[in-house]
C-alpha positions as CSV (number, residue, x, y, z in Angstrom):
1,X,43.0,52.5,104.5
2,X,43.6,51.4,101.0
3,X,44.8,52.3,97.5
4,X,42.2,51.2,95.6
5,X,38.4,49.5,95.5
6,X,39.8,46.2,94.5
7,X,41.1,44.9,97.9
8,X,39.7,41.5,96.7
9,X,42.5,40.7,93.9
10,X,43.9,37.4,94.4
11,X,47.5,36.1,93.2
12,X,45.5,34.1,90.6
13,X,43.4,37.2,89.4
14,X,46.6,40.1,89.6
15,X,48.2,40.7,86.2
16,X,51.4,39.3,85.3
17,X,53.5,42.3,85.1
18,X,57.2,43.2,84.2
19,X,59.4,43.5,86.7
20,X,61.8,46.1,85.7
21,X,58.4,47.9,84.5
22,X,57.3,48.1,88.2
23,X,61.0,48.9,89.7
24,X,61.0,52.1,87.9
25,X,57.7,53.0,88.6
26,X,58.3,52.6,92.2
27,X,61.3,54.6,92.0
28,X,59.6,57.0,89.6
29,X,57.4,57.8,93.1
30,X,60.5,58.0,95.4
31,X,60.8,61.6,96.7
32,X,64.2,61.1,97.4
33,X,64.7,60.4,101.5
34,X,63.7,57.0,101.3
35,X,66.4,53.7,101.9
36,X,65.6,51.0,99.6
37,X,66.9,47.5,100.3
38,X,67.1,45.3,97.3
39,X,66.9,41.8,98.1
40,X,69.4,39.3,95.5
41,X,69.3,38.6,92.0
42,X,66.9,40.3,89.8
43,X,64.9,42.9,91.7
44,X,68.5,44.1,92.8
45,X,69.5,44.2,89.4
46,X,66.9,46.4,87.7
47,X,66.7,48.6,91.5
48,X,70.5,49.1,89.9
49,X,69.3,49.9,86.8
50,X,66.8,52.3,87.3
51,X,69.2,54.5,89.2
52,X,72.4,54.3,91.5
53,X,70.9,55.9,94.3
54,X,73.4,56.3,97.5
55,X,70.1,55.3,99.6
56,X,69.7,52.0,97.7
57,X,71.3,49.1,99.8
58,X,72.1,46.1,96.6
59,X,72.3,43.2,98.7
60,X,75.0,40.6,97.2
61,X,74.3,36.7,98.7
62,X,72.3,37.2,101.3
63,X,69.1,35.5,100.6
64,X,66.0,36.0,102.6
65,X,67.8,39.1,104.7
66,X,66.2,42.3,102.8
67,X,63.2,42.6,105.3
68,X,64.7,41.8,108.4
69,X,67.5,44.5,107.1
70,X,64.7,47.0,106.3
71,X,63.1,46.5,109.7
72,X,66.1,46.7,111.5
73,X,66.3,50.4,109.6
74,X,63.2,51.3,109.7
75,X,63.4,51.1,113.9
76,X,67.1,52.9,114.0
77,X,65.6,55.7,112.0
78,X,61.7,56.2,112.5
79,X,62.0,59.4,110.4
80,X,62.5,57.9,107.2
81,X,60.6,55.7,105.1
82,X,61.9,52.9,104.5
83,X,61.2,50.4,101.5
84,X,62.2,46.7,101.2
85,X,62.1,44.7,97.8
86,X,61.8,40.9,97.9
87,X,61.2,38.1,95.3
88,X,59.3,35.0,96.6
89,X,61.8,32.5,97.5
90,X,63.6,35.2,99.4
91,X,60.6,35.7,101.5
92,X,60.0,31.8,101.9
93,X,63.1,31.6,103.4
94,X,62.6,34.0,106.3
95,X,58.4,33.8,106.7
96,X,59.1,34.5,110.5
97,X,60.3,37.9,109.7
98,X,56.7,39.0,108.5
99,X,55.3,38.0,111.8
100,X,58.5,40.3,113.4
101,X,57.4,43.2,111.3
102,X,53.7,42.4,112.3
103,X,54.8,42.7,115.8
104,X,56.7,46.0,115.8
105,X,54.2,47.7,113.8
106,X,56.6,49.7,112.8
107,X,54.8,52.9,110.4
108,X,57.6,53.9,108.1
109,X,58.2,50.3,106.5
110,X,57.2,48.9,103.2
111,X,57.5,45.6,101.3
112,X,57.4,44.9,97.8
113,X,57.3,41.2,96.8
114,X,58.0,40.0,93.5
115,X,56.3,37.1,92.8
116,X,56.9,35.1,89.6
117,X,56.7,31.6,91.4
118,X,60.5,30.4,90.5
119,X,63.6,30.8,91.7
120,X,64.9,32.6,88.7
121,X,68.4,32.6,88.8
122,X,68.8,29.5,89.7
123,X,67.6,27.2,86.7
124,X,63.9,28.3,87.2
125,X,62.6,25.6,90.0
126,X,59.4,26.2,90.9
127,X,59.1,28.0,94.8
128,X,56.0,27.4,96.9
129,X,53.9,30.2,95.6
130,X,53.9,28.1,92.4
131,X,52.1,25.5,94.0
132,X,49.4,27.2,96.1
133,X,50.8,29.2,98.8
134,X,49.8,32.9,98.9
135,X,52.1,35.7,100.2
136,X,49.6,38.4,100.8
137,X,47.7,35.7,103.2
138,X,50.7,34.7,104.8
139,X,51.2,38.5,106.0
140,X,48.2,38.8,106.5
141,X,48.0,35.6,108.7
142,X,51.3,37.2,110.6
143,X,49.1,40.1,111.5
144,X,50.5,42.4,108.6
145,X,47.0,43.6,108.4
146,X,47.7,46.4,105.2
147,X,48.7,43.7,102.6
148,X,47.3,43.1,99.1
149,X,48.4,42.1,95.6
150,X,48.4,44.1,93.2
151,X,45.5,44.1,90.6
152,X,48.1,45.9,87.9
153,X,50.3,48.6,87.1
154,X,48.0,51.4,87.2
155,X,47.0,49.6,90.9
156,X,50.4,48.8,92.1
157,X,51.7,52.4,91.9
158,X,48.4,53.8,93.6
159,X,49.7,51.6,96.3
160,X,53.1,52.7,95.8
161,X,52.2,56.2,96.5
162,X,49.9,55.7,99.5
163,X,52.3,53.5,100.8
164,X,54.9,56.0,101.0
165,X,53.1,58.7,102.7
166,X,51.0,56.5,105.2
167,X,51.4,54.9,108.3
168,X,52.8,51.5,108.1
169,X,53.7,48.4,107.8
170,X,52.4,47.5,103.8
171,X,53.0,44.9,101.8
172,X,52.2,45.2,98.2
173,X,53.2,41.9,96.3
174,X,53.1,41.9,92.9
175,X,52.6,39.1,89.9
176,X,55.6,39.1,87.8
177,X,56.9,37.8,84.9
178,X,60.7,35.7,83.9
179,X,62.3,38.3,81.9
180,X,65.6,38.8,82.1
181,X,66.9,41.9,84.2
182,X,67.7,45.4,82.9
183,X,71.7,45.4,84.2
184,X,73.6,43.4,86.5
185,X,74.5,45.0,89.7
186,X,78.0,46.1,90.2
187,X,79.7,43.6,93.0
188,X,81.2,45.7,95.1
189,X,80.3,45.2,98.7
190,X,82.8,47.6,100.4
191,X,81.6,50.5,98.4
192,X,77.7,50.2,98.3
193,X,78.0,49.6,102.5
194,X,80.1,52.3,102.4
195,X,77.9,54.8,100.1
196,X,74.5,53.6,101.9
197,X,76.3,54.3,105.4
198,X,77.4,57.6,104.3
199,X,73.7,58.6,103.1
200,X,72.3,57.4,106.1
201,X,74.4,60.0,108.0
202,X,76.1,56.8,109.8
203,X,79.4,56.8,110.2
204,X,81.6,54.3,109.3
């Protein structure tokens, strides 16, 4: 099952889109039971911006962890969809995890990658993606069977929305551009665990 006719966009053919653009669309689509794990820097910030929902988790220094953390909620509560968003050199850094996800099959989990080939907020080097290798093939590869890049907006949110209301795992990665974020996320560790506990009915 698919969003859309174009299965066959590429990384090289997807439109370079704005990132805090596709952060609120995605959240435009939420219906409002879903957990949303932002991964560091810049997707975190603009998932901040578009809306301090209790049931957003802002991760703060852990690089790499936001889909291991959304699998790991995605098994403890099967009932509720669970979305994870992750920039490229994140998702580098812990390529073993797709294979995980892959493995548990696991129907209530989604990942958004954001993919602008650099690790931005870090002087701009260049990650891997940059230099040839391909995300969506790499999940695929793992055995994430229901990945794609997005062709463009109007694309990514019909994935968006399918995504959220059929059986999993997805992976919807995304082209994305350098611009600067939307706001900066406020660094309080204590009380976004404590507010995402809370909503998840977990207590602390």
């Amino acid at each position: 099952m698919s969003a859309s006719a174009n299965d066959t966009a590429s990384r090289d053919s997807a439109r370079v889109m704005n990132r805090t653009d596709l952060c609120k669309r995605l959240v435009a689509h939420l219906k409002g039971d879903e957990a949303v794990v932002g991964g560091i820097g810049n997707n975190n910030f603009d998932l901040w911006a578009a809306g301090q929902r209790p049931l957003n988790f802002y991760m703060l220094g852990s690089m790499g962890l936001a889909c291991p953390i959304a699998l790991g909620l995605a098994l403890a509560q099967p009932q509720r969809r669970v979305v994870a968003i992750e920039g490229d050199g994140s998702i580098l850094m812990q390529l073993g995890s797709l294979g995980t996800i892959a493995a548990q099959a696991q129907k209530n989990l989604v990942i958004v990658i954001m993919d602008n080939g650099i690790y931005q907020i870090t002087c701009k080097q260049p990650t891997l993606t940059a230099r040839g290798s391909d995300i969506v093939a790499i999940a695929r590869g793992a055995g994430i069977t229901q990945s794609f890049w997005a062709a463009d907006e109007a694309d990514f949110e019909a994935r968006i929305k399918l995504a959220l209301s059929a059986d999993g795992p997805w992976l919807i990665a995304a082209r994305i551009d350098d611009q600067p974020p939307a706001a900066e996320t406020g660094r309080n560790p204590a009380r976004i665990r404590d507010r995402f506990m809370q909503a998840l009915g977990v207590a602390h």
